[in-house]
C-alpha positions in Angstrom: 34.5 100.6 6.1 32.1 98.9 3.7 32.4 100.7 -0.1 29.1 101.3 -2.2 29.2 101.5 -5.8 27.4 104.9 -7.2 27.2 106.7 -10.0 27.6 110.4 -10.5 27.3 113.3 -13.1 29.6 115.9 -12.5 31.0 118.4 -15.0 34.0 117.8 -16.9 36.2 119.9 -15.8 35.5 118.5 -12.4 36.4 115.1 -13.3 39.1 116.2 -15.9 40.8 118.2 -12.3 40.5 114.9 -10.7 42.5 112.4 -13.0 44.9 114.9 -12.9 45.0 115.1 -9.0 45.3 111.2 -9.0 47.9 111.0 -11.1 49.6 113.4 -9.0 49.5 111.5 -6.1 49.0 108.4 -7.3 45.2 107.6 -6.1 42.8 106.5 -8.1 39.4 108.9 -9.4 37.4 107.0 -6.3 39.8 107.9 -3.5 40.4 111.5 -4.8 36.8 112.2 -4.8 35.5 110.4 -1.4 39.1 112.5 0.1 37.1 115.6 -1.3 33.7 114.8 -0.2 35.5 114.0 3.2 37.4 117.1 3.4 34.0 119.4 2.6 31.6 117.4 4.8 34.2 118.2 7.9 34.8 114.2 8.2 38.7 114.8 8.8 38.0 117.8 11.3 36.0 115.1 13.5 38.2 112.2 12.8 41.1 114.7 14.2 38.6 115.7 17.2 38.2 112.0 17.9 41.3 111.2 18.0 42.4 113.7 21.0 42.8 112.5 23.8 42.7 115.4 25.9 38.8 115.4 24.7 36.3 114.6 26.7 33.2 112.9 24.5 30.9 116.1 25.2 33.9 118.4 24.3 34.6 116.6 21.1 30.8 116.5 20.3 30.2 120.5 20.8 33.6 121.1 18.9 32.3 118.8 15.9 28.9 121.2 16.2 30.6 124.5 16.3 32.8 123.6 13.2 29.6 122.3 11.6 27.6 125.2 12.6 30.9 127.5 11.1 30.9 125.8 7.7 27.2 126.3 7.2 27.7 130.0 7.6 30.1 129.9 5.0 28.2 128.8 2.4 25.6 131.2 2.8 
């Protein structure tokens, strides 16, 4: 997957939480962040729907929507 180069504001707290994370498992600021931003857009629920066999393409899909639609509702 192709990387792009960006640059963010975020508060210091948040960045001081993620050097500490890093360091914890060893991954640099980048990887800890995109694994966050990963985690809270639902990326790893559909990489894990993907990845089942048992799914058929429509299954996975409305899966994927009904977790989507379920994590909207939480933030509201």
């Amino acid at each position: 997957m192709a990387k792009v180069r960006t640059t963010l504001t975020i508060d210091h707290e948040v960045l001081r939480a993620v050097k500490v994370r890093g360091a914890r498992t060893g991954k640099g600021d980048s990887e800890v962040i995109e694994e966050a931003l990963r985690r809270e857009l639902g990326f790893d629920l559909l990489d894990r729907l993907w990845e089942r066999e048992d799914l058929g393409e429509r299954q996975a899909l409305e899966l994927a929507v009904e977790a989507q639609h379920k994590t909207r509702a939480r933030r509201r």
